[in-house]
C-alpha positions as CSV (number, residue, x, y, z in Angstrom):
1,X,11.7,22.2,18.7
2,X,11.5,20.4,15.4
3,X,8.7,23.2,14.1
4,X,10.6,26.4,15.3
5,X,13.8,24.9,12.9
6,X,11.0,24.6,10.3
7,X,9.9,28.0,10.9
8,X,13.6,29.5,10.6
9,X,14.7,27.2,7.5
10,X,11.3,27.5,5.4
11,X,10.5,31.3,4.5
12,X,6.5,30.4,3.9
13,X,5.7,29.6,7.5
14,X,5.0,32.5,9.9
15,X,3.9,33.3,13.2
16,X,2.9,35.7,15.5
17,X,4.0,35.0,18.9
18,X,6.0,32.1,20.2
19,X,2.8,30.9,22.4
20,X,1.4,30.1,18.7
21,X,4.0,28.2,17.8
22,X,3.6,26.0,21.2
23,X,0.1,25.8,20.3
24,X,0.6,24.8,16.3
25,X,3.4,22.0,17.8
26,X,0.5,20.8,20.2
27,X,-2.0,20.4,17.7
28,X,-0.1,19.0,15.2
29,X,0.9,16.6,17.3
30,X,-2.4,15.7,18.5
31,X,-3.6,15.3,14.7
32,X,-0.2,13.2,14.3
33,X,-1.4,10.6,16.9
34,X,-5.1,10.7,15.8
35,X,-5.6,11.0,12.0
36,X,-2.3,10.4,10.6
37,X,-2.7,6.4,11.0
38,X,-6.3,6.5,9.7
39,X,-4.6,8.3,6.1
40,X,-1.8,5.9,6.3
41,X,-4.6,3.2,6.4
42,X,-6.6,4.3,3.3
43,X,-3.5,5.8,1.4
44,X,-1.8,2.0,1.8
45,X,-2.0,1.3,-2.0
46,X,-0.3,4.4,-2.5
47,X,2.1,4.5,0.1
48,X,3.2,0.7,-0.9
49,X,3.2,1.9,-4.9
50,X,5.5,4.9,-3.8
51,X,7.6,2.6,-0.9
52,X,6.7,5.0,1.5
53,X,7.2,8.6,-0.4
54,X,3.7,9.2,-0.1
55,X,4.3,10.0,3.7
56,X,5.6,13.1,3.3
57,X,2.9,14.3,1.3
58,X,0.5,12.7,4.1
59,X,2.8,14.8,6.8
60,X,2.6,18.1,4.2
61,X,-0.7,18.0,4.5
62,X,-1.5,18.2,8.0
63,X,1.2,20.7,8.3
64,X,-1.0,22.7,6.0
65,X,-4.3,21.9,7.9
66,X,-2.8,23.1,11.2
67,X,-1.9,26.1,9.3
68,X,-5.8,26.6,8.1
69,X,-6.9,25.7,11.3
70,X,-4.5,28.1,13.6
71,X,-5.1,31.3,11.0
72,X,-3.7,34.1,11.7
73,X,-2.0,33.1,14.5
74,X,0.2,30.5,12.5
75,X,0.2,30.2,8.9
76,X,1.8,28.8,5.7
77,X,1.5,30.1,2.3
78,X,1.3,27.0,-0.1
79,X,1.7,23.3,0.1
80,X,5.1,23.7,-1.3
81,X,6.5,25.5,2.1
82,X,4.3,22.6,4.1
83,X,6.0,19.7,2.2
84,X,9.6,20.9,3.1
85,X,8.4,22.2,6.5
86,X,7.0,18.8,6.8
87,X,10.2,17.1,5.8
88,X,12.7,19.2,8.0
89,X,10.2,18.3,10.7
90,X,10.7,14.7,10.2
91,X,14.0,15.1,10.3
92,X,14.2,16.8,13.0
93,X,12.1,14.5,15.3
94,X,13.7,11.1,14.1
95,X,17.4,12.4,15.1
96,X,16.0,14.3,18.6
97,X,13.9,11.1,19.3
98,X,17.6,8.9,18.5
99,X,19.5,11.3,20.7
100,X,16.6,10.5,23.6
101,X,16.7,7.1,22.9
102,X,12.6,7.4,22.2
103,X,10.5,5.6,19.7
104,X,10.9,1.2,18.5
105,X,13.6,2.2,16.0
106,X,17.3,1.0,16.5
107,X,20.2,0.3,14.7
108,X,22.8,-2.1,15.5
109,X,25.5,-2.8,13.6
110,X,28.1,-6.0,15.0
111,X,30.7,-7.2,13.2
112,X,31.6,-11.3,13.7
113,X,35.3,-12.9,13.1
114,X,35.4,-15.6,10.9
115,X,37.1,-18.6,12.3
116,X,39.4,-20.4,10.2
117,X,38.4,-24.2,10.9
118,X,34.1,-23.4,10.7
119,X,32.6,-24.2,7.8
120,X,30.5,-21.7,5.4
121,X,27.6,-21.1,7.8
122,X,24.5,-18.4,7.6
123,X,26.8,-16.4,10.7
124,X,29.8,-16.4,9.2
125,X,28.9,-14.2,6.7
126,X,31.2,-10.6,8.2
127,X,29.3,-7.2,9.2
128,X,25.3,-7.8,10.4
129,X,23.0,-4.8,10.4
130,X,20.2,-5.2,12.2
131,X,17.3,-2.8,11.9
């Protein structure tokens, strides 16, 4: 779902039939789950210098290479259109997986009275966000 919005919001994707775009999601997401850990590993120093920007680009990127690799069928037309495709993508995903309850991110927020006779504690401290 995530790569059809792309597709509508970002005029420099295309594709032909909507059994390509089920096939681009598929392999996308199989180059997500194999080689997108192995360029996190050796684009560390990078993505630590750029606290984690550089992701997108490593997300662009195989965007684009699906792209290359599904040609004609599905196709983007520079690595400017991949980058925001990639982005919206992200995007995407992170609120559909929070919605499904998927994935090891969670937020909770609690907040904790204060009691008048405890002393100045590490707890006492008001709202705790917990991530």
């Amino acid at each position: 779902m995530a790569v059809l919005v792309a597709v509508y919001v970002v005029s420099g994707i295309h594709y032909e039939k909507p059994l390509d775009l089920l096939v681009a999601s598929l392999v996308l997401g199989i180059l997500n789950w194999v080689i997108r850990p192995v360029l996190l590993f050796l684009a560390l120093p990078l993505l630590i210098f750029t606290l984690g920007l550089f992701t997108l680009i490593i997300n662009a990127l195989l965007l684009y290479f699906v792209g290359n690799i599904l040609y004609p069928h599905f196709y983007i037309d520079s690595f400017l259109a991949a980058f925001w495709g990639a982005l919206i993508i992200s995007v995407i995903s992170l609120i559909l997986n929070t919605l499904a309850g998927a994935g090891d991110s969670r937020i909770e927020i609690r907040s904790q009275r204060r009691s008048r006779s405890s002393g100045s504690g590490p707890n006492d401290g008001g709202p705790v966000i917990d991530v």
